[in-house]
C-alpha positions as CSV (number, residue, x, y, z in Angstrom):
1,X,29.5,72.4,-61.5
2,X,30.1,69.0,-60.0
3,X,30.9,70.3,-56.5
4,X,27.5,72.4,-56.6
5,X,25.5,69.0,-57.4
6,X,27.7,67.5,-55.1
7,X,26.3,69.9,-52.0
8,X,22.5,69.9,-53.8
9,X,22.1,65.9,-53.4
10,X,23.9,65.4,-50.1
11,X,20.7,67.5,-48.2
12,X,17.7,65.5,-49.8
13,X,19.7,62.2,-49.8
14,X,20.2,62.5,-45.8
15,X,16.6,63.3,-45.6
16,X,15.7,60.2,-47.0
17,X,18.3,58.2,-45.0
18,X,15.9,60.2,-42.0
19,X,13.3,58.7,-43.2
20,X,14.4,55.1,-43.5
21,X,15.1,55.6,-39.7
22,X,12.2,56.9,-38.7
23,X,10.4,54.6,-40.3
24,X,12.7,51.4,-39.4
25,X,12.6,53.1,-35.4
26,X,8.4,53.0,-35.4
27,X,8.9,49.7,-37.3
28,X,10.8,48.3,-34.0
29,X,7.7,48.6,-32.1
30,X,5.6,46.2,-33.6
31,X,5.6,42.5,-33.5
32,X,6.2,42.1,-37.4
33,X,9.6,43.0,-36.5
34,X,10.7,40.2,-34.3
35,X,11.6,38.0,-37.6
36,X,14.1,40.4,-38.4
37,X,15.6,40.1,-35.3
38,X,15.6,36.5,-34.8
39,X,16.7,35.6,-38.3
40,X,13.8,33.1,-38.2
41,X,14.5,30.7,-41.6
42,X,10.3,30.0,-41.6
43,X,8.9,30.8,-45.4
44,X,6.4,33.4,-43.9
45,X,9.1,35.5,-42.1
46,X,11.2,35.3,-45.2
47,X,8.4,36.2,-47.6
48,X,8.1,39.3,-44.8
49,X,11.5,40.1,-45.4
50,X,10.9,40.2,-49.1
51,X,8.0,42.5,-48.9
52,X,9.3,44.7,-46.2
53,X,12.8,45.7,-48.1
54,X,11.2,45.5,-51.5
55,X,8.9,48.5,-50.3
56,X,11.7,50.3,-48.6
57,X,13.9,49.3,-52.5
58,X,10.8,51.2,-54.1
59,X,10.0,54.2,-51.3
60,X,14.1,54.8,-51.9
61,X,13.6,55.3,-55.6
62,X,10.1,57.2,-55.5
63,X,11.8,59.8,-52.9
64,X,15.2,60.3,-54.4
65,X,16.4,62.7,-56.5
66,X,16.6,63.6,-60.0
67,X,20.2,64.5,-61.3
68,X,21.7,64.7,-64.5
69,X,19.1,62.9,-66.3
70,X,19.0,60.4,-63.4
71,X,17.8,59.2,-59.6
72,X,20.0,59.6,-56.5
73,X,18.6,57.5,-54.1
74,X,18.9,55.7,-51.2
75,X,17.7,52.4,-52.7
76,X,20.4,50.6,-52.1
77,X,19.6,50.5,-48.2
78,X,16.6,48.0,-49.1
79,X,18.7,45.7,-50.9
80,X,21.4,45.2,-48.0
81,X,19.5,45.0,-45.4
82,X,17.5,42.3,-46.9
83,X,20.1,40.2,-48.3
84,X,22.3,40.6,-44.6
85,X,18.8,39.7,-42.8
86,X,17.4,37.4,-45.4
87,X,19.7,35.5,-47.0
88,X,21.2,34.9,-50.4
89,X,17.4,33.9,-52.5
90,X,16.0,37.1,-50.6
91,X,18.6,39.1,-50.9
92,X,18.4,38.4,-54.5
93,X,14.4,38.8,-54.9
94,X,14.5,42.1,-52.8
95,X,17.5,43.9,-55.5
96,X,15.7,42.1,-58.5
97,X,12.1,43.8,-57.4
98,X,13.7,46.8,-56.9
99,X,16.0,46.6,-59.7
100,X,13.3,46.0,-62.0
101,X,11.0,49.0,-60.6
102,X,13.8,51.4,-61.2
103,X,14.0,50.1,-64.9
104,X,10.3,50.5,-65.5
105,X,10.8,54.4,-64.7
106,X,13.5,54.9,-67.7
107,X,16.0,56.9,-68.2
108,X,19.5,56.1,-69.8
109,X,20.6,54.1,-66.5
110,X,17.4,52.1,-66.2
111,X,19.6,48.9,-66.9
112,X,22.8,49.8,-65.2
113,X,20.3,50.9,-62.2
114,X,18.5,46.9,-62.2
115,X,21.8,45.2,-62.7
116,X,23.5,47.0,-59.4
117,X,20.5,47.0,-57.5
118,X,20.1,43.1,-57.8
119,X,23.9,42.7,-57.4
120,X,23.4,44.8,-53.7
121,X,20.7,42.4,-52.8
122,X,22.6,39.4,-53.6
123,X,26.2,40.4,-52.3
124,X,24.6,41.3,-48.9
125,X,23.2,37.4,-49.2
126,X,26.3,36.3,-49.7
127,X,28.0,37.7,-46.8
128,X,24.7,36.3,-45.0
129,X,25.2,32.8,-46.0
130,X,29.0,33.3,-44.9
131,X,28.5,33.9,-41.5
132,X,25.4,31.8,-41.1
133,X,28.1,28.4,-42.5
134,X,30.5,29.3,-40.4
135,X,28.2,29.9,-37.3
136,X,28.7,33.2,-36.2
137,X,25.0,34.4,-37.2
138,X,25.4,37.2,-34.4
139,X,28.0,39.2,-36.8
140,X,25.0,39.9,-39.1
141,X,24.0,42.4,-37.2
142,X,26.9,44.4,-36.7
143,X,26.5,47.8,-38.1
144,X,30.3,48.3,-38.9
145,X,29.5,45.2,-41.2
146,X,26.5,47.2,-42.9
147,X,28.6,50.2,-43.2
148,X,31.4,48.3,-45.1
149,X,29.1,46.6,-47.1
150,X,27.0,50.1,-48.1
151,X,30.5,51.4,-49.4
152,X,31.3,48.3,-51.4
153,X,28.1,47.7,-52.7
154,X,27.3,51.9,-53.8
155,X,31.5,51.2,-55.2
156,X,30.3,48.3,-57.4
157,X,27.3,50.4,-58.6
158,X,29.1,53.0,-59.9
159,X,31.2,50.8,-61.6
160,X,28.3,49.0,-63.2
161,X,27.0,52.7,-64.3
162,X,30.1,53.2,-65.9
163,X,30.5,49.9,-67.8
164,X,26.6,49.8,-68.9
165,X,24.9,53.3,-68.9
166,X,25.2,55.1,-72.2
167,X,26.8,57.4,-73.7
168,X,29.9,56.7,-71.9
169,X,30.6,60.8,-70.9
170,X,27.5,61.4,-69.8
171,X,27.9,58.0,-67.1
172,X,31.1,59.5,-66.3
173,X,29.4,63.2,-64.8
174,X,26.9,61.3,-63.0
175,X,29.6,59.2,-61.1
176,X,31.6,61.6,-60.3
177,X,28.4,63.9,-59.1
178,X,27.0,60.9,-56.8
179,X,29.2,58.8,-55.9
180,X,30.3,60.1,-52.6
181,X,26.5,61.2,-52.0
182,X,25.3,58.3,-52.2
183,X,28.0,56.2,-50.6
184,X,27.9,58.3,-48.0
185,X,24.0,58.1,-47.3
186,X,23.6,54.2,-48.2
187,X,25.9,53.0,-46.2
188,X,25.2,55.2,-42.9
189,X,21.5,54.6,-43.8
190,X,22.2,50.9,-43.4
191,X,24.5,51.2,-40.8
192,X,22.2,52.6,-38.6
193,X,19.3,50.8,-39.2
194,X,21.2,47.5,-38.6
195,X,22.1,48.9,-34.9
196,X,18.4,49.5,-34.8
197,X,17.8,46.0,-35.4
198,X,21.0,45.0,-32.9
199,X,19.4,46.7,-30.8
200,X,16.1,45.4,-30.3
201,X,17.4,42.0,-31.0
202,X,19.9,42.5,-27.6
203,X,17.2,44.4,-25.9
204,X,14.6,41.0,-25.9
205,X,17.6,38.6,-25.8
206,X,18.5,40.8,-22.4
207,X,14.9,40.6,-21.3
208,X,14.6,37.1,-21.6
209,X,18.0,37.1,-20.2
210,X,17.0,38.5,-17.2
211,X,13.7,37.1,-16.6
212,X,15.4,33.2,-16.7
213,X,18.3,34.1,-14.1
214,X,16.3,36.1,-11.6
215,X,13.6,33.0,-12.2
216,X,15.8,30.6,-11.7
217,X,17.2,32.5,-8.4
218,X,13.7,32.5,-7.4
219,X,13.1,28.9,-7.9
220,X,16.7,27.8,-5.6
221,X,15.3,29.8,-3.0
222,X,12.0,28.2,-2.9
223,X,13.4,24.6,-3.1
224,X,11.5,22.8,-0.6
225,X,9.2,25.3,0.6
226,X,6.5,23.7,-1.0
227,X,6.8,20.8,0.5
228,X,4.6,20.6,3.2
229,X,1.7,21.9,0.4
230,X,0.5,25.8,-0.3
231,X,-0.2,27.0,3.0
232,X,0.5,30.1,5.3
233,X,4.0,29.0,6.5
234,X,5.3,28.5,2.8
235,X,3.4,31.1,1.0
236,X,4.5,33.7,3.3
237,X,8.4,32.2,2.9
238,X,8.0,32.7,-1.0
239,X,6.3,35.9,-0.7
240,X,9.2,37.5,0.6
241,X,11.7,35.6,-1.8
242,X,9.6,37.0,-4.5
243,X,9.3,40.8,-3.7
244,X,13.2,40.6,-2.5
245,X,14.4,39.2,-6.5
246,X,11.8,41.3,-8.5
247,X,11.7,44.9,-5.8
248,X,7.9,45.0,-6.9
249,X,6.4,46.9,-4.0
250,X,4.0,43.9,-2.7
251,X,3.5,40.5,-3.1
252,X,1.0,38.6,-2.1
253,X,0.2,34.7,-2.1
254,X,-3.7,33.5,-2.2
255,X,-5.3,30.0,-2.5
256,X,-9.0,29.9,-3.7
257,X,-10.2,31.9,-0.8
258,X,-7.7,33.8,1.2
259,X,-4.8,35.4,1.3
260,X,-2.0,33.0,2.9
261,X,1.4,35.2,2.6
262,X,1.5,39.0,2.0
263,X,4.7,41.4,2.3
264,X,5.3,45.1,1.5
265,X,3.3,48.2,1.2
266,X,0.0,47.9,2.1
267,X,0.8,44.7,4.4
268,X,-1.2,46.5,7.8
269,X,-4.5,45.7,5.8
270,X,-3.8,43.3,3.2
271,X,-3.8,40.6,6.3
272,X,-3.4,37.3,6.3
273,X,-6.2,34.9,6.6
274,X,-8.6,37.5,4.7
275,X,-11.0,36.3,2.5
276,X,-10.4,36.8,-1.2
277,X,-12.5,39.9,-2.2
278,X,-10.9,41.1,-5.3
279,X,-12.5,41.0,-8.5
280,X,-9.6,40.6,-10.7
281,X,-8.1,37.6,-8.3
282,X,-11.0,35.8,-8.3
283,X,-11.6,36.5,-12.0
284,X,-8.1,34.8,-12.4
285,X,-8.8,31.3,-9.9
286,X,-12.4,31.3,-11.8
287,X,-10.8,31.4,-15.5
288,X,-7.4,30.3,-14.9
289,X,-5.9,32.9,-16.6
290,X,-3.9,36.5,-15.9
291,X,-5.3,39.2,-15.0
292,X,-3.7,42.7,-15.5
293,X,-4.6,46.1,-14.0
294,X,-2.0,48.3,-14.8
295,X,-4.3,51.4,-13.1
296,X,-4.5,53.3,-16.8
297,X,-6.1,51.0,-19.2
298,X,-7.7,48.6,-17.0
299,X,-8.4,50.1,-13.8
300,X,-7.1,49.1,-10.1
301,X,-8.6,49.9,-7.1
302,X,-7.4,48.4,-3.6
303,X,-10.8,46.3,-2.8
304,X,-9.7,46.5,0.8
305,X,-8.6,50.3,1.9
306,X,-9.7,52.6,-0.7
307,X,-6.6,55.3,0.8
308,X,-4.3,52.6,-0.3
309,X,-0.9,52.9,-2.1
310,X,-1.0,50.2,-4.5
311,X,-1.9,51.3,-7.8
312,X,-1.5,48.6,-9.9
313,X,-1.8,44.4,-10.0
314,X,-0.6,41.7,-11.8
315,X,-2.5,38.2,-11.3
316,X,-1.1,34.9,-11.8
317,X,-3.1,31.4,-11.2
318,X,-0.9,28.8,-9.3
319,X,-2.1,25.6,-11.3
320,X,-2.3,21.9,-9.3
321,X,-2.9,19.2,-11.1
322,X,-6.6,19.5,-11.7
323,X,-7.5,22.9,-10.9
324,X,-6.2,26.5,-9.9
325,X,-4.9,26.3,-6.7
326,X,-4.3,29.7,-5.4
327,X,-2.6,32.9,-6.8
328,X,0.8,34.7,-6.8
329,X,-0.4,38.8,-7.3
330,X,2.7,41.7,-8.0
331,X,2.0,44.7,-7.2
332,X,3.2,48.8,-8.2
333,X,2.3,51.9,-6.1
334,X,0.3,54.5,-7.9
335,X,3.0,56.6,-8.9
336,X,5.3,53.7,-10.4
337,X,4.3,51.7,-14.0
338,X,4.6,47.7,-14.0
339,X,7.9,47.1,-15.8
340,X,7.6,44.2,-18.7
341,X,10.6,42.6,-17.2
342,X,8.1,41.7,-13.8
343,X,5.4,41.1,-16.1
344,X,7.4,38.3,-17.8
345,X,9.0,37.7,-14.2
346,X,6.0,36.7,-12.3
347,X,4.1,34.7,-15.0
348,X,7.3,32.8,-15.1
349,X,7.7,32.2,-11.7
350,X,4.3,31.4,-11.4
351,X,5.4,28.6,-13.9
352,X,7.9,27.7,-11.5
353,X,6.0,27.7,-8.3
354,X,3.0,25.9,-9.9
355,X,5.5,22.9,-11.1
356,X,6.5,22.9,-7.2
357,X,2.9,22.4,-5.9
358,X,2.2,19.5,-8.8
359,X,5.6,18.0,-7.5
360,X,4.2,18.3,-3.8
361,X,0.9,16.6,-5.0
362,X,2.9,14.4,-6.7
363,X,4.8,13.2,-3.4
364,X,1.8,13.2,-1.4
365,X,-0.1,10.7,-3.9
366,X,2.9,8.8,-3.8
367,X,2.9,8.8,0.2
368,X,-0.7,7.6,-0.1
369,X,-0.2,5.2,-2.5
370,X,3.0,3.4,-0.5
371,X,0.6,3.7,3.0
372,X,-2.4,1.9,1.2
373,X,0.3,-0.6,-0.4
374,X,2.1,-1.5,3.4
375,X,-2.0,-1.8,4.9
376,X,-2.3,-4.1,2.3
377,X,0.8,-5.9,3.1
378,X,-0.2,-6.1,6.8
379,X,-3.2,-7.1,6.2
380,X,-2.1,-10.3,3.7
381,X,1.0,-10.8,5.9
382,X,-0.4,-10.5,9.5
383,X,-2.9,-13.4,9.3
384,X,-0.5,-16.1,8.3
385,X,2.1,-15.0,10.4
386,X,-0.5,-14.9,13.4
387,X,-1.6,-18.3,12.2
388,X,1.6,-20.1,12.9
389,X,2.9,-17.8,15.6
390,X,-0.4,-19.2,17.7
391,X,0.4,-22.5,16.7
392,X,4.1,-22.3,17.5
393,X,2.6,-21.2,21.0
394,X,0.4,-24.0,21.8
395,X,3.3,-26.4,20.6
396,X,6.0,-24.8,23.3
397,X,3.3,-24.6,25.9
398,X,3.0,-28.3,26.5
399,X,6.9,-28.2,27.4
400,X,7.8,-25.0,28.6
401,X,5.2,-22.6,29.8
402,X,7.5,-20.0,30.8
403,X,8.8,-20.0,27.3
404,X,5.3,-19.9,25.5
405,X,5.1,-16.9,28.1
406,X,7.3,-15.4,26.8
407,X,6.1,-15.6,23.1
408,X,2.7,-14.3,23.9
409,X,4.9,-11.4,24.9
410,X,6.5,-11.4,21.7
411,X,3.6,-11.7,19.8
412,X,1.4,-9.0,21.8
413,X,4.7,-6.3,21.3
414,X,4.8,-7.0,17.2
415,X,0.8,-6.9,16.9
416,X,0.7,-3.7,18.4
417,X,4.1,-2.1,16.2
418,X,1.3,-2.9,13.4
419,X,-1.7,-1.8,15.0
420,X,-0.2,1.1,16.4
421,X,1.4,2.5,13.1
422,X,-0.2,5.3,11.8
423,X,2.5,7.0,9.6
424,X,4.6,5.3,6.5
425,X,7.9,5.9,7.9
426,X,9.4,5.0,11.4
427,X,12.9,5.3,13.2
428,X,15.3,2.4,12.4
429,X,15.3,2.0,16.7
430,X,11.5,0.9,16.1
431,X,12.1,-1.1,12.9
432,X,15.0,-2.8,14.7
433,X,12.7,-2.9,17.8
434,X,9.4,-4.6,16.1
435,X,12.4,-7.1,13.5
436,X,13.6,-8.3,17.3
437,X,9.9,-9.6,18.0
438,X,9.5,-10.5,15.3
439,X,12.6,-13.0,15.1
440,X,12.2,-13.9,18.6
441,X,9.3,-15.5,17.8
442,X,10.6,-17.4,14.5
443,X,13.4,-18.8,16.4
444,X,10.7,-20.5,19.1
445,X,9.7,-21.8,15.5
446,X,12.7,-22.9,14.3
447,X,14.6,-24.0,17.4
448,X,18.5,-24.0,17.7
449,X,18.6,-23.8,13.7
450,X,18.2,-20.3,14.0
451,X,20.8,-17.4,15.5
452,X,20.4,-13.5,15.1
453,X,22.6,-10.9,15.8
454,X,21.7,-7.1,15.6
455,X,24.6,-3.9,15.7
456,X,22.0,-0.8,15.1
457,X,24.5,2.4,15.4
458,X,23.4,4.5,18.2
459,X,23.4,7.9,16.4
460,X,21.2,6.3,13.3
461,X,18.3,5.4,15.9
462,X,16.3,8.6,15.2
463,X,16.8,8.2,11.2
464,X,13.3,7.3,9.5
465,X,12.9,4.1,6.9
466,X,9.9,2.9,5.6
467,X,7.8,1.2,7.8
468,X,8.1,-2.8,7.0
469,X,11.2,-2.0,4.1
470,X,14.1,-3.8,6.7
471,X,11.6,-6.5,7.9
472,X,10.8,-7.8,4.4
473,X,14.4,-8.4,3.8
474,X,14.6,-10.3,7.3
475,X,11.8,-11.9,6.0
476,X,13.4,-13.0,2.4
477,X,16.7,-13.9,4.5
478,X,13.9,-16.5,6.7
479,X,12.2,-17.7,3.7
480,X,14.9,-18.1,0.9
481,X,17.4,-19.0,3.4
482,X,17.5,-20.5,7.2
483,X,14.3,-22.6,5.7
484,X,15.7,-23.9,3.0
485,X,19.2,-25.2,5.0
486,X,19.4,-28.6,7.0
487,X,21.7,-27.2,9.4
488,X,19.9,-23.7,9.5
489,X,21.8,-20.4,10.1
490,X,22.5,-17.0,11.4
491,X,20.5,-14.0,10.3
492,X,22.9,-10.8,11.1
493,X,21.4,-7.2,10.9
494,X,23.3,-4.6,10.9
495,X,23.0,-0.5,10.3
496,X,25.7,1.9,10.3
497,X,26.6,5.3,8.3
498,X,28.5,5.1,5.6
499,X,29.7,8.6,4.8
500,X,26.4,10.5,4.5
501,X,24.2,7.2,3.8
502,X,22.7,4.9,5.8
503,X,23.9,1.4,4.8
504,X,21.6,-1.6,5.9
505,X,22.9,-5.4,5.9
506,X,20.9,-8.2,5.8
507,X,23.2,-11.4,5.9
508,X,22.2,-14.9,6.4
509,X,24.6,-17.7,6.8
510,X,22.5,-20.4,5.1
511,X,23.8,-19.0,1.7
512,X,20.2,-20.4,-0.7
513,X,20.4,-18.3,-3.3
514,X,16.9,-17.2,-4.0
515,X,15.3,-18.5,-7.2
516,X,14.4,-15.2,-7.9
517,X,16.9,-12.3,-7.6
518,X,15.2,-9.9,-7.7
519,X,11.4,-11.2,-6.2
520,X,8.2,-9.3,-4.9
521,X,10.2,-8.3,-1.5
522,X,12.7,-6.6,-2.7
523,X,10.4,-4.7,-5.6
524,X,8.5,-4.0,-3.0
525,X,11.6,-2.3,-0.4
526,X,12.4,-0.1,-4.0
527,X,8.7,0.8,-4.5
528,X,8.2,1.6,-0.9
529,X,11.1,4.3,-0.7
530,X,10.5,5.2,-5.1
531,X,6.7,6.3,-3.1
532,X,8.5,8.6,-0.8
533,X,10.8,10.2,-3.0
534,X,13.8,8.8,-2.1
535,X,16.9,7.2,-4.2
536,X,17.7,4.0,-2.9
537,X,20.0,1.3,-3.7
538,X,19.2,-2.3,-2.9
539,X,21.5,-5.3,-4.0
540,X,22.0,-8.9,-3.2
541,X,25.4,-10.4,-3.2
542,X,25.6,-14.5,-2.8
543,X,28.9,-16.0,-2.2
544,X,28.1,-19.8,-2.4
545,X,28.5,-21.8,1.0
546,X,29.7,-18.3,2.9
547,X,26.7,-16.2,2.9
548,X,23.7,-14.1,1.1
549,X,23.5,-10.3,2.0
550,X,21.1,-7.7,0.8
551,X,22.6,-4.3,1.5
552,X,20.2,-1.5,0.8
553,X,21.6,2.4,0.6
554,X,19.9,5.5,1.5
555,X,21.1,9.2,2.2
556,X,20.7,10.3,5.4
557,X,18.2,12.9,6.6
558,X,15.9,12.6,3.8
559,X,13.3,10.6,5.3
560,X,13.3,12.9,8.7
């Protein structure tokens, strides 16, 4: 007789475990089920938890079947699941709901039926919390784990049947004809709707996976191609970086009116340097948000060639500071779908590239900013300079025209270094070049109290510094030092590379140390190269009665 039930409940209990998956696979698809995945800990996903398992505690009940007087039933696969995915208070809410709905049907294991089912939900907690302590949150979601725990769980339930459920002999057929059922179906039912879970959870981890390496790939590749600014050059660089990481079949780069970079099928009529005439692009620059045509439920039609391949388009605004800049468009041939891994790809490298173009608006500002700073400078510094530079000229020209001569000279080669400047950055031969003039004329000034030596290595000539950084530290060494000392001094300027630096020395022999360390010039030197982008290291070293040296440090190449 017992075998017979045995066979009878094993059919309909596997039909409900069918259900469960059914259900828990169409469940997978929908957004309610990232909580369960992600083991958030916010109230609202655990109260979700709660009512999602509660229902499957009662649907496991309401669909089992009746046996000796009593309910086979898959209910315990509610209870584990949302203890193991909700925690010990959950797990212990979702046994006691379904406990208690069991009990309000009856029956002479209504209590033994409540206390088990409440125990499930709260021993599946416990080996929550366990994991969660010791760190290892990932072994929740092992089905093996579920499958143990179904056995152990359906075990202590028949054990509570026996001790509670009265008379004692008629307990004792009903174990023996579920048991193995039951175990059986509960603890595959859980088992496999845990790697349903694992699943998904691995699948978006995966994605997300995937969509941050190939992004950061992408974003190596375009280091620096930005910046010279969005244009044709760089857009039609990152283009091709682009389609090679994500194998969409086009890409295409736009700013507000025309395409700038374009590679892959459909490239003989997707040109660059064609005005903008697509609907969704320029619906994406006017709003500033993506635009998708996949081709099925938002239609796509090449605006150009109406034979062409393409079939479906992604849209992606490249930001600026202010306003949409330009656009970054995937696209799929007809006969291909958009993959959600590309989707997420190409809105996160439009992240990526749009943070680029801020940083090249950025730098430009910056460049700007330092050029209207050094006019500034050479417009406050000029006029005094000129001021005693004429006067130093009238006073030599009494004694030594040949010598005031020479001045003028002097004088006309540094005022047209300044006039003739039109960039923010020069070669250290011009700095070097326009700091000679400029001390040639000090020393007329301050006679046989000033010396200057210059060493300027030959293959640092071409290397760019800011325009005017060097000469203000001349300056400071002038003003802080020779000026200051009876006997005067020697100014010694010197450049050479120091590994893959450029190491400038400004030493005078007068050693004043300044009253201010750190003054306006040499904020100014760090300000001028901060403007450009550039690290630099500037210190001044004082070594009473031998010397003061400034020694400013940049890498090489940077400024080119």
């Amino acid at each position: 007789m017992i075998e017979s039930i045995d066979v009878q409940l094993v059919v309909p209990l596997f039909q409900q475990m069918s259900v469960y998956l059914l259900i828990a696979y169409l469940f997978s698809k929908t957004p309610l089920f990232r909580p369960l995945a992600n083991l958030s800990s916010w109230p609202i996903h655990k109260l979700m938890v709660y009512g999602i398992f509660s229902s499957f505690c009662i649907m496991g009940t309401y669909f089992g079947q009746q046996t000796l007087d009593a309910i086979a039933n898959t209910r315990a696969i509610g209870a584990i699941l949302g203890g193991l995915l909700g925690g010990p208070l959950v797990g212990l809410a979702v046994g006691f709901t379904g406990g208690m709905h069991r009990y309000s049907l009856g029956g002479f294991t209504d209590v033994a039926c409540a206390i088990s089912t409440t125990w499930e939900g709260l021993l599946a907690g416990l080996v929550h919390a366990f994991w969660q302590r010791r760190g290892q949150t990932e072994r929740i979601f092992k089905p093996l784990q579920a499958l143990l725990l179904g056995i152990v769980a359906e075990g202590c339930q028949m054990l509570i049947l026996l001790l509670v459920a009265r008379p004692y002999d008629q307990s004792l057929r009903l174990v023996e004809a579920i048991a193995l059922p039951m175990m059986v179906a509960n603890a595959l039912g859980a088992a496999l709707f845990m790697s349903f879970i694992r699943d998904a959870k691995f699948q978006a981890d995966e994605l997300a996976s995937q969509v941050s390496r190939r992004a950061l790939r992408i974003a190596r590749r375009c280091v620096g191609l930005l910046d010279e600014g969005l244009n044709q050059r760089s857009a039609q660089a990152i283009a091709e970086v682009v389609k090679d990481e994500t194998g969409v079949a086009a890409v295409a780069i736009t700013d507000r009116q025309q395409i700038l970079g374009f590679t892959g099928m459909g490239a003989d009529h997707h040109q660059v340097g064609r005005p903008i005439s697509s609907v969704i692009t320029l619906d994406a620059i006017r709003d500033n948000r993506v635009v998708f045509a996949d081709g099925l439920t938002t239609p796509y039609q090449c605006s150009i060639e109406g034979s062409c391949e393409l079939g479906s388009s992604l849209v992606v605004p490249l930001r600026g500071e202010q306003e949409v800049v330009g656009t970054i468009k995937l696209y799929e041939p007809k006969r291909k779908l958009f993959r959600n891994l590309n989707r997420s790809l190409g809105e996160g490298i439009a992240g990526v590239l749009s943070n680029q173009i801020l940083h090249s608006q950025l730098q430009a500002s910056r460049a700007l900013l330092a050029e209207a700073e050094l006019r500034a400078l050479e417009a406050k510094v000029n006029p005094h300079f000129l001021f005693n530079s004429l006067n130093t000229v009238a006073a030599v020209l009494r004694r030594a025209p040949q010598e005031a001569r020479q001045l003028v000279l002097h004088l006309a080669e540094f005022l047209r270094g300044n006039l003739g400047r039109n960039t923010v950055t020069v070669s250290l031969v011009q700095e070097f070049e326009h700091i000679h003039h400029y001390l040639a004329i000090e020393k007329a000034r301050f006679g046989d109290r000033l010396r200057f030596v210059e060493d300027l290595d030959e293959a640092l000539e071409e290397e760019q510094v800011p325009a005017l950084a060097i000469q203000t530290l001349v300056e400071n060494a002038l003003k802080h030092g020779i000026s200051r000392a009876e006997q005067g001094g020697e100014v010694r300027l010197t450049a050479r590379r120091q590994e893959d630096h450029i190491q400038v020395i400004v030493e005078d022999s007068a050693a004043q140390l300044p009253q201010q360390h750190d003054g306006l010039g040499l904020r100014l030197v760090r300000e001028r190269f901060a403007a450009l982008g550039v690290s630099c290291t500037l210190q001044l070293h004082h070594q009473p009665g031998i010397a003061t040296r400034a020694e400013l440090i940049w890498p090489r190449g940077v400024l080119s």
